[in-house]
C-alpha positions in Angstrom: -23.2 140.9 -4.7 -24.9 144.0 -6.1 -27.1 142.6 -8.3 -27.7 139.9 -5.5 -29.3 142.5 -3.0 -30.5 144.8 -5.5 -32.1 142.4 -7.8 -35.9 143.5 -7.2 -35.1 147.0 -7.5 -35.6 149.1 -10.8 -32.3 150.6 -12.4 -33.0 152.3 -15.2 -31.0 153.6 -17.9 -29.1 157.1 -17.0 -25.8 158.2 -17.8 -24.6 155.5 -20.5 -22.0 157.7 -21.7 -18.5 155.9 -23.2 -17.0 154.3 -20.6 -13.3 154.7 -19.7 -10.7 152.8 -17.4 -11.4 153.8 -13.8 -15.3 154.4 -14.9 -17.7 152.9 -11.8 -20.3 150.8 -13.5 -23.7 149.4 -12.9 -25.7 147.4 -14.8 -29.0 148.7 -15.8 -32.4 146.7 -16.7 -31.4 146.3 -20.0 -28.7 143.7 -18.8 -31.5 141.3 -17.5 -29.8 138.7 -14.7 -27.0 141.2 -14.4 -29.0 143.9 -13.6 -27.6 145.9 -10.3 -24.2 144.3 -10.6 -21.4 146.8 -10.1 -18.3 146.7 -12.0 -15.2 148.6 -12.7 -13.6 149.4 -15.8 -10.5 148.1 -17.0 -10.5 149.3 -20.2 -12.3 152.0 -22.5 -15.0 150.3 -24.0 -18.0 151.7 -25.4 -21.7 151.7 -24.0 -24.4 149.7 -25.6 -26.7 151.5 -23.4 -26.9 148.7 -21.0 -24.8 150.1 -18.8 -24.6 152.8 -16.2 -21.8 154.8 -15.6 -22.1 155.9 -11.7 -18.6 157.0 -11.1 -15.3 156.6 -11.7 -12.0 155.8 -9.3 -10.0 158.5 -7.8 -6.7 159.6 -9.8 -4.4 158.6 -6.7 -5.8 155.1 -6.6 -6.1 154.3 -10.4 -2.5 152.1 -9.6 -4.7 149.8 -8.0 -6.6 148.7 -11.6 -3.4 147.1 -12.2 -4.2 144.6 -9.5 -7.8 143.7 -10.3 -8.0 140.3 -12.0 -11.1 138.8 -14.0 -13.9 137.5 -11.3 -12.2 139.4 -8.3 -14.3 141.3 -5.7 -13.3 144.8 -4.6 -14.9 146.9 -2.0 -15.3 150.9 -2.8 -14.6 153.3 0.0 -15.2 157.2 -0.1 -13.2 159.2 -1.0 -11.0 161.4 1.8 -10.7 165.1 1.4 -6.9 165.6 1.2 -5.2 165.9 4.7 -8.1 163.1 5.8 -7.1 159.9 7.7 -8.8 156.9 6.9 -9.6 155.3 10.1 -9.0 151.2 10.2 -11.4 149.2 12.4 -9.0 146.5 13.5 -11.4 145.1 15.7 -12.7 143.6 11.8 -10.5 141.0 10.0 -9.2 142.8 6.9 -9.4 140.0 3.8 -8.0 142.9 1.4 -9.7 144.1 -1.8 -12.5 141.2 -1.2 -14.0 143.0 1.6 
């Protein structure tokens, strides 16, 4: 949905680096219609310079890669300090990864 909402808005080139699994990706204006789409590595690949890397997945939560499938949505949360307690809205219906 990134590149949805985002798809007026200028993303240039920064930080194409090699990517590795786990990387957090975005897609820069040198990807035309996939411009602002966000993505997350599954693989080491390299970087044609079309792509931004803007993060990358915690170490404790790389497991969850394993679950991803092609097309899938995901949602990205912050990260908790250790000793943190993610708090839950339950008042929201939970539809998993595809929030």
């Amino acid at each position: 949905m990134t590149r949805v909402w985002y798809k007026d808005e200028d993303v240039p080139a920064r930080h194409t680096v090699p990517i590795h699994k786990g990387d957090v990706l975005v897609m820069n204006n040198e990807y035309a219609q996939y411009k602002a789409e966000t993505q997350i590595a599954l693989q080491d690949l390299e970087n044609n310079g079309r792509v931004n890397v803007v993060g990358h997945v915690a170490p404790t939560d790389m497991m969850l890669l394993e679950t991803l499938q092609p097309w899938s949505d995901f949602r990205m949360i912050e990260a908790l300090e250790p000793g943190q307690l993610l708090r839950i809205n339950e008042n929201r219906p939970s539809r998993g990864l595809s929030d």
